[in-house]
C-alpha angles and dihedrals in degrees: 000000000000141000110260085207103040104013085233107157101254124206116244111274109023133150096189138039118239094212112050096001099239119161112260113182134126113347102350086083120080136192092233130038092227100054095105082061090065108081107062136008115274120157080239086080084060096077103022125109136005132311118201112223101258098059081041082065104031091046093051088055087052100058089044090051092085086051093051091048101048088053087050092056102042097049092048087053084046093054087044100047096046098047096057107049138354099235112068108245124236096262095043086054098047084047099053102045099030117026101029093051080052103053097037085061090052095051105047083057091055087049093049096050089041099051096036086053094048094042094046090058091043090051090051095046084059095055096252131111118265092244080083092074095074093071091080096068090054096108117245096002096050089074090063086059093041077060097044092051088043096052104026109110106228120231128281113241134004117328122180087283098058151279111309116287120282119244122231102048115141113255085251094044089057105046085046097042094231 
């Protein structure tokens, strides 16, 4: 069980919370410490709870796939446009300096919400805090803990962040937390 103030492990049984000294009994305690997150939408239940390896992965993938796309079609515009004149045409310019910067900046916020949000609960699954999390955007070294998140077993049972995560979330329910 878990404090429902602090989110300290509590032992069974107990009235008080050794941590903050918050009152536990009866139905304030919970068996995960994100259990009061579950009732309506917040930006907090981005980042609550645990995450396994595979939808880390899966869910990193997911936040780059705008990225990849934007490159696709840009370069495709780029091979088009160049093929057929020398001279860029109106609407390829007006792609290339308008709607693909756009885009591109879209695109590189829904990367970072997604990925914070997958690498926080990682990170918790591991038994870190989600601060952690930030070392993967340090460049060159930020890959070694994309590694370390990727191949680190989580921990067995409940840790302060929860119980294990549940199988048989969608791919979506899982990098939103929903």
């Amino acid at each position: 069980m878990y404090c429902t103030n602090c989110g300290s492990k509590l032992n069974e049984g107990a009235k008080f919370c050794t941590e903050c000294g918050h009152t536990t009994t009866g139905t304030n305690a919970v068996s995960s410490a994100n259990h009061e997150t579950r009732g309506k939408w917040s930006v907090g239940r981005l980042v609550s709870g645990r995450l396994g390896r595979m939808r880390y992965f899966t869910g990193s993938l997911l936040a780059s796939l705008p990225f990849f796309l934007g490159v696709s079609a840009w370069g495709f515009v780029n091979i088009v446009s160049s093929s057929i004149g020398s001279e860029p045409s109106t609407g390829a310019q007006l792609f290339n300096n308008i709607i693909i910067p756009l885009f591109f900046a879209f695109s590189f916020i829904f990367f970072l919400v997604a990925h914070i949000s997958v690498a926080v609960r990682r990170c918790h699954d591991i038994g870190y805090t989600g601060w952690i999390s930030l070392c993967t955007y340090i460049p060159y070294i930020g890959f070694i803990f994309a590694l370390i998140f990727l191949f680190k077993e989580g921990d067995k049972g409940a840790n302060k962040y929860g119980n294990p995560p549940a199988p048989g979330k969608k791919l979506l329910a899982d990098v939103f937390n929903y």
